[in-house]
PARO-818893 format. One record per residue (C-alpha): residue number from 1; x negated, y negated, z. Coordinates in Angstrom, 1 decimal, always signed. Last residue first. Layout:
N
DRENFI; num; east; north; up
DRENFI; NUM; X; Y; Z
...
***
This chain:
300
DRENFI; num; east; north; up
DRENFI; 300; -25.7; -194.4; +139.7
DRENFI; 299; -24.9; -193.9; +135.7
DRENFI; 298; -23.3; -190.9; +135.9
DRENFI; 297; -20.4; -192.2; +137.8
DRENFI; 296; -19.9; -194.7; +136.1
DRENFI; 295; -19.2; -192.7; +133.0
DRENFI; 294; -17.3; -190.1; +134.5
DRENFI; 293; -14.9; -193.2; +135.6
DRENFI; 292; -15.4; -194.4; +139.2
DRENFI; 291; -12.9; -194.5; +142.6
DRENFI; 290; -13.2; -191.0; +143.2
DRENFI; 289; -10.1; -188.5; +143.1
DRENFI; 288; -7.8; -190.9; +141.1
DRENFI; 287; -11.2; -191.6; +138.6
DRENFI; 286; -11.6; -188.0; +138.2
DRENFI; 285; -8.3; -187.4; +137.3
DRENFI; 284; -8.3; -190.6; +134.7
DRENFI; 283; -11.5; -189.6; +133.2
DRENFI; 282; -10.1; -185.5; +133.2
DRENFI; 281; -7.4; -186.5; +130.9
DRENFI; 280; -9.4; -188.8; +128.9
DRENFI; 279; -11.3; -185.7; +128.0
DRENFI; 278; -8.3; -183.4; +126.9
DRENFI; 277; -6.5; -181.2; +128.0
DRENFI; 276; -8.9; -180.2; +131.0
DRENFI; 275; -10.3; -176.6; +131.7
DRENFI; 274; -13.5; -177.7; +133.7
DRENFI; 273; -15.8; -176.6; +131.5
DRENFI; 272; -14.0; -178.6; +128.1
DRENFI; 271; -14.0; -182.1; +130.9
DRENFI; 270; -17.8; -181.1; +131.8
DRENFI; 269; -19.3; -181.1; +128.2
DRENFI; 268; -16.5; -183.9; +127.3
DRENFI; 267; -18.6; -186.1; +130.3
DRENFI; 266; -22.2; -184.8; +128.4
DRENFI; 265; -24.5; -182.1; +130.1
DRENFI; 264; -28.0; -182.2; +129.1
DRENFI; 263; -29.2; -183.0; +132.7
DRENFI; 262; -27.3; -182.7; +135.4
DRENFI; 261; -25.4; -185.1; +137.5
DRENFI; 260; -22.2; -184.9; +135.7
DRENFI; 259; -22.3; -181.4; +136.4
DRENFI; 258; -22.8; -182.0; +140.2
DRENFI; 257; -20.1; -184.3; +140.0
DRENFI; 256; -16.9; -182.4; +138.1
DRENFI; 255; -17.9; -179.3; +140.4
DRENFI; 254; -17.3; -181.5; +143.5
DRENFI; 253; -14.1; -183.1; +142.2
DRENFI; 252; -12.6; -179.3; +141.0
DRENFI; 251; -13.3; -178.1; +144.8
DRENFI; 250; -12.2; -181.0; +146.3
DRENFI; 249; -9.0; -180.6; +144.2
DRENFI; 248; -8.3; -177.6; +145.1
DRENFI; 247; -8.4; -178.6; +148.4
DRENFI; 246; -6.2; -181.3; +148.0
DRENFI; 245; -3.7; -179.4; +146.0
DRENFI; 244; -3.3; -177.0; +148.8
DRENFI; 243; -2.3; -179.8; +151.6
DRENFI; 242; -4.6; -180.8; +154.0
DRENFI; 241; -4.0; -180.4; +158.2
DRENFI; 240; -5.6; -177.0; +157.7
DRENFI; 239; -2.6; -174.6; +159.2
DRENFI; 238; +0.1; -176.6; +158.7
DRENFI; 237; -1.2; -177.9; +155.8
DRENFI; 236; -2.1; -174.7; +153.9
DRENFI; 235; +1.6; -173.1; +155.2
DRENFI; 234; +3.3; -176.0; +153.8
DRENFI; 233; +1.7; -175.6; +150.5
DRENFI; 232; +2.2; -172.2; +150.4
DRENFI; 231; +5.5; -172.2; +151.3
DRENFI; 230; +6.5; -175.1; +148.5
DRENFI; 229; +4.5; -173.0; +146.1
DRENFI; 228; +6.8; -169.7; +146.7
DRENFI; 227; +4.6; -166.6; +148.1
DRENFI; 226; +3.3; -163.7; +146.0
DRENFI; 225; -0.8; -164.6; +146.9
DRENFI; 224; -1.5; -165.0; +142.8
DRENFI; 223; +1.7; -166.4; +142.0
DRENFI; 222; +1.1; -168.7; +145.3
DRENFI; 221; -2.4; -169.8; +143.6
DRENFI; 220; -0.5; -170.1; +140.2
DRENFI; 219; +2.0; -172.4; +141.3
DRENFI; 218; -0.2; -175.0; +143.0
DRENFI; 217; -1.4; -175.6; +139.5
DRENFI; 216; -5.4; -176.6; +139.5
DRENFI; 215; -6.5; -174.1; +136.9
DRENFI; 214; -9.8; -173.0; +135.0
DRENFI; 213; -12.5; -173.6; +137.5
DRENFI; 212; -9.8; -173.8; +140.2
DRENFI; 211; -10.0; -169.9; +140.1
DRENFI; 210; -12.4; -167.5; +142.6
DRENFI; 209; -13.1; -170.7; +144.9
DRENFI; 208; -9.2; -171.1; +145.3
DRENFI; 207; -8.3; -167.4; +145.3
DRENFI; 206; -10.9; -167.4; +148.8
DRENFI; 205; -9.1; -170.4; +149.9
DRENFI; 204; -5.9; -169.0; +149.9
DRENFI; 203; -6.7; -166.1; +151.4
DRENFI; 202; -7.8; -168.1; +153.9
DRENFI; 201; -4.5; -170.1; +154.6
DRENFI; 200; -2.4; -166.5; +153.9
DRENFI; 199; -4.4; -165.4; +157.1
DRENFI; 198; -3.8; -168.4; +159.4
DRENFI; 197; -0.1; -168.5; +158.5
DRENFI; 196; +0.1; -164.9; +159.3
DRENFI; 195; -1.6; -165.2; +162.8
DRENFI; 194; -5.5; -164.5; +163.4
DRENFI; 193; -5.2; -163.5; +167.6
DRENFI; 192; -6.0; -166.3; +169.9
DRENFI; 191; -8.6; -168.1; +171.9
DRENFI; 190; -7.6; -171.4; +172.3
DRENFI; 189; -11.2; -173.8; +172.0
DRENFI; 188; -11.6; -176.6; +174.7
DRENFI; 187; -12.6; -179.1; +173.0
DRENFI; 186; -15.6; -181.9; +173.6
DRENFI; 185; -16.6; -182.6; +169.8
DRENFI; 184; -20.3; -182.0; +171.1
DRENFI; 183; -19.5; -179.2; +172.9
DRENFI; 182; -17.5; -176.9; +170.9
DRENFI; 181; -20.1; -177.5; +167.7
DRENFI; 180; -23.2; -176.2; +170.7
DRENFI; 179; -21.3; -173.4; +171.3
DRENFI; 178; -20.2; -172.9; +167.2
DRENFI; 177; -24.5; -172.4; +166.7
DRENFI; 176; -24.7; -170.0; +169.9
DRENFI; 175; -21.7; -168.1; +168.9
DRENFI; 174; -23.2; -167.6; +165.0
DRENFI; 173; -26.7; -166.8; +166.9
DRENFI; 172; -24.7; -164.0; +169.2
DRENFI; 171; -22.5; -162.2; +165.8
DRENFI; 170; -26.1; -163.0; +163.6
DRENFI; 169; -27.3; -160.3; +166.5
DRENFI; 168; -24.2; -158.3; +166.3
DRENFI; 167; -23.4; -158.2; +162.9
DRENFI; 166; -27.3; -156.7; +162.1
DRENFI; 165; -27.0; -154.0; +164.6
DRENFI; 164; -24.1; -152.8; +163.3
DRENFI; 163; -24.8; -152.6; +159.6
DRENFI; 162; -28.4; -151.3; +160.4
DRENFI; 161; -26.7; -148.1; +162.6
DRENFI; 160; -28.7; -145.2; +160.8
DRENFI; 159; -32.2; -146.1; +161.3
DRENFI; 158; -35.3; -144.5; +159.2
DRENFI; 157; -36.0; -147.5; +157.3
DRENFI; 156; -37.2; -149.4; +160.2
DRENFI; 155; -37.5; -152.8; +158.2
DRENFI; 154; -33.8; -153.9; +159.6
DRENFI; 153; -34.8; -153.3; +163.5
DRENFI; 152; -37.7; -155.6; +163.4
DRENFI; 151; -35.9; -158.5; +161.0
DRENFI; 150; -33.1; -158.2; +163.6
DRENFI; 149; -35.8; -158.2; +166.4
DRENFI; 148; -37.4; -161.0; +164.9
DRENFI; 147; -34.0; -163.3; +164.1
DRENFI; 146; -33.1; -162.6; +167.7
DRENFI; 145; -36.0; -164.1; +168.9
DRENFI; 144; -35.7; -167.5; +166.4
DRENFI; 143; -32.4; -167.3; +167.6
DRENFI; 142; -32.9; -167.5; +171.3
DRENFI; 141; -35.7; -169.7; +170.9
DRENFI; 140; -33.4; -172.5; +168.9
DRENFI; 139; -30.8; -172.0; +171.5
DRENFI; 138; -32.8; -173.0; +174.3
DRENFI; 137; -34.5; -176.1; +172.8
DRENFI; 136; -31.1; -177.4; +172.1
DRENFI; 135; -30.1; -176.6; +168.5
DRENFI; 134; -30.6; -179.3; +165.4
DRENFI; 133; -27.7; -179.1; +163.0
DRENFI; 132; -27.6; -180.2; +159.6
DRENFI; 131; -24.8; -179.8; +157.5
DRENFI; 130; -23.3; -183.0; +157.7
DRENFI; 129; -19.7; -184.2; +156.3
DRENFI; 128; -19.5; -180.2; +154.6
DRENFI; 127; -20.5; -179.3; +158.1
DRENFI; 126; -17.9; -181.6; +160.2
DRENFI; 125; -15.1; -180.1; +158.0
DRENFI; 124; -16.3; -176.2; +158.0
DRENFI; 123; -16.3; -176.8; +162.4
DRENFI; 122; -12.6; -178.1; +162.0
DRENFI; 121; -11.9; -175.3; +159.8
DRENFI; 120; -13.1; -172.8; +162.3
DRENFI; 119; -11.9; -174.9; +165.0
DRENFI; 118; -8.0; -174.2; +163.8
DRENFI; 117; -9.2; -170.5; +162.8
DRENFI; 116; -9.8; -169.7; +166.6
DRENFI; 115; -12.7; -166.7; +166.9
DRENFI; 114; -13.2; -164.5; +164.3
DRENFI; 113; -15.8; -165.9; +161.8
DRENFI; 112; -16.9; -163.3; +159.1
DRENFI; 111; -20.3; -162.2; +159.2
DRENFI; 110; -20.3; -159.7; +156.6
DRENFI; 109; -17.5; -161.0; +154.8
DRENFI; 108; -18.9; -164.4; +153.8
DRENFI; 107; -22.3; -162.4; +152.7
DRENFI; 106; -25.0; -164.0; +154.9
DRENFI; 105; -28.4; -165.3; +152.9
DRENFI; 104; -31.1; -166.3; +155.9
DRENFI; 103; -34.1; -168.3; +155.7
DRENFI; 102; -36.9; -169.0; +158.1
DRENFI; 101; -39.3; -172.6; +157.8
DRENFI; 100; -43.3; -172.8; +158.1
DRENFI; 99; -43.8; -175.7; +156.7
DRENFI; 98; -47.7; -175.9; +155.9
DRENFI; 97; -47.6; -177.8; +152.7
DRENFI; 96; -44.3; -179.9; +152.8
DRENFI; 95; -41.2; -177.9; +151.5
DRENFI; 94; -39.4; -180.6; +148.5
DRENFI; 93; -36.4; -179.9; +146.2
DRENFI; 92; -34.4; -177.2; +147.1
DRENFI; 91; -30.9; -178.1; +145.3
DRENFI; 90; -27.5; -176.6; +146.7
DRENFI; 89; -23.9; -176.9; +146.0
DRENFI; 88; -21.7; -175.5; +148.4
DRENFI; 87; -19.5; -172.7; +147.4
DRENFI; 86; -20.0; -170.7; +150.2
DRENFI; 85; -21.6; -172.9; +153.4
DRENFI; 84; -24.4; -174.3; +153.7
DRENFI; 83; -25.9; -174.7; +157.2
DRENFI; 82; -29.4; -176.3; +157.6
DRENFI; 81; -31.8; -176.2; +160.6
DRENFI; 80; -33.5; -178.6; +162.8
DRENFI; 79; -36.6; -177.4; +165.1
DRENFI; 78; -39.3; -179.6; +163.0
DRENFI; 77; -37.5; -181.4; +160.3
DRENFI; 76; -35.1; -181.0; +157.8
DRENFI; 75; -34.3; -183.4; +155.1
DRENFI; 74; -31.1; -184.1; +153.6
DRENFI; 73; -30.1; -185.9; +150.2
DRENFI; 72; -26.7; -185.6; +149.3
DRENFI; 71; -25.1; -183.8; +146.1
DRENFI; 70; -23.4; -180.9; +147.7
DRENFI; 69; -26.3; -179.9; +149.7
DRENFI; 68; -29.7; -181.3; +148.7
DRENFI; 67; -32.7; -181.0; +150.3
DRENFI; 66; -36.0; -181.5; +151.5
DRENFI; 65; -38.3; -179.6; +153.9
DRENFI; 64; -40.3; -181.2; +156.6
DRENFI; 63; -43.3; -179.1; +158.9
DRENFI; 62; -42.3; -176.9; +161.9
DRENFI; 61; -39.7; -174.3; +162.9
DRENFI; 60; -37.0; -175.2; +159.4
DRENFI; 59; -34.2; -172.8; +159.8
DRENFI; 58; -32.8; -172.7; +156.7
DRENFI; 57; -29.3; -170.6; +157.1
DRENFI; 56; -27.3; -170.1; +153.7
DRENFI; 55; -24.0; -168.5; +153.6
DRENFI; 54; -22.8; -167.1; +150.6
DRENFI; 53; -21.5; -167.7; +146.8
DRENFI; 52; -24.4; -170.3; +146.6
DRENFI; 51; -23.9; -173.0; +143.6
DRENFI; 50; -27.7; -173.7; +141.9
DRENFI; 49; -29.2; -176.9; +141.0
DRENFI; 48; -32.5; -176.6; +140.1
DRENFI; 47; -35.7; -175.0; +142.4
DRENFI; 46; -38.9; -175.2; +143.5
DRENFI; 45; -40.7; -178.2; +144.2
DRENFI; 44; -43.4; -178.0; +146.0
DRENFI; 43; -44.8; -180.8; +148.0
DRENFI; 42; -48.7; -182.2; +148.8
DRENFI; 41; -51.6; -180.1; +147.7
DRENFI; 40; -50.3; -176.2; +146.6
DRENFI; 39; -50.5; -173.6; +149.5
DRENFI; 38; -47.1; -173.2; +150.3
DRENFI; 37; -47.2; -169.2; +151.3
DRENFI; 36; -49.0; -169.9; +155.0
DRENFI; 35; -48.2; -167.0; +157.0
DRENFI; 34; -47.0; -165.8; +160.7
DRENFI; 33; -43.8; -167.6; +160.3
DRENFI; 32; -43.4; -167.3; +156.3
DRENFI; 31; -39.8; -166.5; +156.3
DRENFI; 30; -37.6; -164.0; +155.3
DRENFI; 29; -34.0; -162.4; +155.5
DRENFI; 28; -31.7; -161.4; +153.0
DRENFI; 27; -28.0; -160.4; +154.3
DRENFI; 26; -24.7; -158.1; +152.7
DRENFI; 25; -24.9; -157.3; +149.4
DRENFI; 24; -28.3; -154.8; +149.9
DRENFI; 23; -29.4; -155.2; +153.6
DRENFI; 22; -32.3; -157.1; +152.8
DRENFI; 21; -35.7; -157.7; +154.4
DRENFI; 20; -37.4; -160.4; +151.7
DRENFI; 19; -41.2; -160.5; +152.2
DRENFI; 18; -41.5; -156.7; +151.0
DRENFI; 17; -40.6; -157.1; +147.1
DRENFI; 16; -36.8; -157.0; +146.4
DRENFI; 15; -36.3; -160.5; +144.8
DRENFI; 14; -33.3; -162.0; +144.8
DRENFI; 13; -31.0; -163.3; +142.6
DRENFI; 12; -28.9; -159.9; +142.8
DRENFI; 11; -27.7; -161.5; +146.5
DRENFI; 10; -25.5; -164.1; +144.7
DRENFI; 9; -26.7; -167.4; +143.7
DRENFI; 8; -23.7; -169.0; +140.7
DRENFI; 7; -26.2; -170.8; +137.9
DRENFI; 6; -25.0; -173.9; +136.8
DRENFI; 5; -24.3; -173.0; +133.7
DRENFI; 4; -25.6; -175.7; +130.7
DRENFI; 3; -22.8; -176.4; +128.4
DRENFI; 2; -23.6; -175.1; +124.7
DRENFI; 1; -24.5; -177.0; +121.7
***
């Protein structure tokens, strides 16, 4: 029997009718703002597990939506919105009739964050502990206008600067969103150019979510980025404050759970997936990294 896939969202998983406004591999936009779409009694559920190769912005303007990001249960409510990062796990499980929410899909490299990379993986941190973020009054009408006009300028199909335009409004909501992160952690951020260090450290991270499916060894990651695996791992910490292996292995650890967690899918199921020698191999890693066995683990 084969392992269920947790399905991988990129942009080819949408659909290209007229509610989603897309610039193809880049952004999908839509919403049901001036539309009621959830017309069944009571809540809709709509989706399984999927991983999301991109960013994901739910904006929810009225109503509740629930969800799950990397295993936890979160619910938005009027004027709160959800950040989900690349990689992240995510589950849409309940949209109350009459919700009227907006949704954006960012390509990491369209919208790429270019301001201190110290705070940018501080600000990754506090969102992986809680993704949701409710804006001041002020910053939630900004974006809700800017999300308009970008939806506005994106459906005139005669325009030759979409590309552009498009950076520079989610450039103003992204600064709005890491504003409000700067303020409530009470830092003043450095503003200075991407160093070496800083670039190998997100290279490494983008090999990381490309590979640690099939391996874990330090040595192959600096292979891959042709540095030694004693620089590399200094580099990763001096730059992150965690060393390489440990973010590998939150990557392996996450994976490891949300397969244990679905249905049909047996511990040597996820210990053949995951590229381990053998099963009780990946019970004893997974019981280093968590504190239960697979088994206990899939019975909470």
């Amino acid at each position: 029997m084969s392992v269920p896939e947790i399905i991988k969202v990129d942009f080819s998983h949408f659909p290209t009718d007229e509610r989603f406004v897309q610039l193809p591999g880049q952004l999908v936009m839509t919403d049901n703002i001036d539309e009621n779409r959830i017309e069944e009694d009571g809540h809709q559920h709509s989706m399984f597990p999927v991983q999301v190769t991109m960013s994901v912005n739910i904006i929810c303007l009225s109503g509740k939506v629930e969800m799950k990001i990397d295993l936890n249960d979160y619910t938005l409510t009027d004027g709160c919105m959800a950040l989900i990062l690349p990689g992240s796990f995510f589950q849409m499980k309940n949209i109350e009739k009459g919700s009227k929410c907006i949704f954006l899909a960012i390509s990491p490299d369209f919208a790429r964050f270019t301001g201190d990379v110290k705070t940018g993986i501080e600000f990754g941190r506090k969102l992986k502990e809680n993704p949701i973020h409710r804006p001041s009054a002020t910053e939630l009408e900004e974006n809700i206008t800017l999300y308009k006009a970008l939806k506005k300028k994106l459906q005139q199909k005669d325009f030759n600067y979409m590309e552009d335009v498009a950076r520079a409004y989610l450039r103003i909501m992204q600064c709005n969103i890491f504003h409000s992160f700067v303020k409530d952690i009470g830092r003043q951020v450095e503003h200075h150019p991407t160093g070496r260090k800083e670039t190998l450290f997100m290279q490494f991270m983008a090999v990381v979510k490309e590979h640690y499916i099939i391996n874990r060894n330090i040595a192959f990651y600096a292979d891959k980025l042709c540095v030694s695996p004693k620089y590399l791992s200094t580099v990763v910490h001096t730059v992150s404050g965690k060393y390489a292996s440990e973010w590998i292995n939150q990557y392996v650890v996450l994976e490891a759970k949300t397969m244990l967690r679905t249905e049909g899918v047996s511990i040597k199921d996820v210990s053949n997936k995951l590229n381990f020698a053998n099963q009780s191999f990946f019970a004893k890693y997974f019981k280093q990294h968590t504190g239960y066995t697979p088994k206990e683990y899939k019975a909470l």
